[in-house]
C-alpha positions, 0 to 999 in steps of 0.5 A: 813078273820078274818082280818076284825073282827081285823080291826074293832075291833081295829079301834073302841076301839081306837076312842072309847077312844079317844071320851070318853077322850074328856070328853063330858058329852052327849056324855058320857051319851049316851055310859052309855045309850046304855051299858045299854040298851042292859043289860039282863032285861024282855029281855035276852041280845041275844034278845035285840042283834037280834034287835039291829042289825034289827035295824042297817040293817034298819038304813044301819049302818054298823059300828053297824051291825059289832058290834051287830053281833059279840055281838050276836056270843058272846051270842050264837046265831047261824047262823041260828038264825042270817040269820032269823033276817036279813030276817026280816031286809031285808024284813023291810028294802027292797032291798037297805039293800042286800049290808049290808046283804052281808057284815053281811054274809061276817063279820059273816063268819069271826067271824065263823073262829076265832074259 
């Protein structure tokens, strides 16, 4: 299972070096942006990664909601904790988000199993 976190993660970096390459300065500023927004500040980097991924199961990015979920798992955050968040996500976001809640368990689930 842990398939999807490779595939993902792969895929994503190779773009990502790609985009970066192509030396568009707003583009670039928006990565720096983004790096530093969810850098430790008044709130601790767990914190910003928890709503960081309401946000993106709001927004039904399932690209980001990869992303911040493996970040939170990375920070420690637990499976509990994960499920609490995407309850609010759900709730915020409304029924059109349970598809994206289901391959955020899918994808957590993998994350679980590379250990």
């Amino acid at each position: 299972m842990s398939d999807i976190v490779n595939e993902f993660n792969e895929y994503r970096s190779k773009m990502n070096e790609k985009l970066l390459a192509d030396n568009n300065k707003v583009v670039k500023r928006i990565f720096n942006l983004d790096t530093n927004a969810y850098a430790a500040g008044a709130l601790d980097v767990k914190t910003k990664e928890l709503l960081g991924l309401v946000a993106s199961t709001v927004l039904r990015c399932d690209d980001c909601i990869k992303y911040h979920l493996e970040t939170a798992y990375k920070e420690g955050v637990s499976k509990d904790e994960m499920m609490e968040a995407m309850g609010i996500a759900t709730l915020v976001g409304g029924t059109i988000v349970v598809p994206h809640l289901r391959r955020a368990y899918e994808f957590w689930e993998a994350l679980e199993s590379q250990e």
